[in-house]
N, C-alpha and C positions, 0 to 999 in steps of 0.2 A: 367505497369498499375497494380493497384495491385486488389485481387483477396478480392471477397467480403462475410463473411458468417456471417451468420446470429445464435445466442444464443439464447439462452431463461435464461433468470435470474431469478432462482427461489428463492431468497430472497425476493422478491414483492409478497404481496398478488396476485395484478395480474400479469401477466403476461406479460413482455415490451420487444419488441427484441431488441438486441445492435447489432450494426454493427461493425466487426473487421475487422480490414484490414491487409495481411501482411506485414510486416518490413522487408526489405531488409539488414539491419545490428541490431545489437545491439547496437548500437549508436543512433538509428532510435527507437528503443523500448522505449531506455530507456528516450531519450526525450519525446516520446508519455508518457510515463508515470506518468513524473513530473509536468505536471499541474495538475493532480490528487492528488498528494502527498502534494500540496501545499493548497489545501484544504481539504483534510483529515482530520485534527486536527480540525478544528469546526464542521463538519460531524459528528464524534465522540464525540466528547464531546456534541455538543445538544443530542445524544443519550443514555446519561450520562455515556458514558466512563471517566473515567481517568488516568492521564500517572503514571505508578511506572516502577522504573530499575527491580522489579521482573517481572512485567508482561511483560516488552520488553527482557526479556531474555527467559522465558516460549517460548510463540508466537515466537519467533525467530526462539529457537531450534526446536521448532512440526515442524513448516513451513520447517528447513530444513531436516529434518527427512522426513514428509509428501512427499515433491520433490525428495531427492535425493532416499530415500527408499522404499515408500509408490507407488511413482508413475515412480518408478526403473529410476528416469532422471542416477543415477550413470550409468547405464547399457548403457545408450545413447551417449557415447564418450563424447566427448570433449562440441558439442551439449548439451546436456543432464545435462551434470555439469555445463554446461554455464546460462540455462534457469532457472535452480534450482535453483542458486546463484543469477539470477538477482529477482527471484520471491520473494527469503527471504530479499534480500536488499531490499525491496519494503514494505514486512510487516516490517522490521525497521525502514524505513523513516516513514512508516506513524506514526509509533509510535512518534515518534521523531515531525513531525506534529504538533501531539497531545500536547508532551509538552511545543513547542512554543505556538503556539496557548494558551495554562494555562498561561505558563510565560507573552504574554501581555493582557491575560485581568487582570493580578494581576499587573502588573502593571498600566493600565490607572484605577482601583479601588485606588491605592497609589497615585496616581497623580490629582486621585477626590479628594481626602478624603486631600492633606497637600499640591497639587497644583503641577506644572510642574518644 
């Protein structure tokens, strides 16, 4: 059964609790993951982000610097390097998201505009 705790996201003006559960493997995370990843690229972009290979190598590198150094995962064995790496593969998908998400609405714009 897994064990239940409770966040506070303070990105929101107010305040929303999210409920986390934990994952039993890393196979089990990183599923939980990817229907998040799958909608990230419009999430983003209504927020007017946009995708550049500068800015997914930026973000990439903070993110694993942040993890493995900032929040010492290096120091945490094998653990530690594991959680870091899946957290940075996580801000590159979503980047990556992003760019699909661009890529089809420039494309159904080309498919308005000279038909299918």
């Amino acid at each position: 059964e897994a064990d239940e705790h409770i966040l506070i996201d303070h990105a929101w003006s107010e305040i929303k609790p999210i409920k986390h559960y934990w994952r039993n493997s890393y196979r089990e995370l990183i599923e939980k993951m990817w229907p998040y990843i799958k909608i990230e690229g419009e999430a983003r972009y209504d927020r007017g982000e946009r995708f550049s290979w500068l800015k997914i190598l930026k973000s990439t590198g903070a993110a694993l610097k942040l993890n493995l150094i900032n929040y010492r995962g290096l120091y945490g064995g094998f653990t530690g390097i594991a959680l870091s790496l899946i957290r940075t593969w996580y801000i590159f998908m979503r980047w990556l998201s992003l760019r699909g998400y661009e890529r089809r609405l420039e494309l159904r714009q080309k498919e308005q505009h000279y038909g299918p």
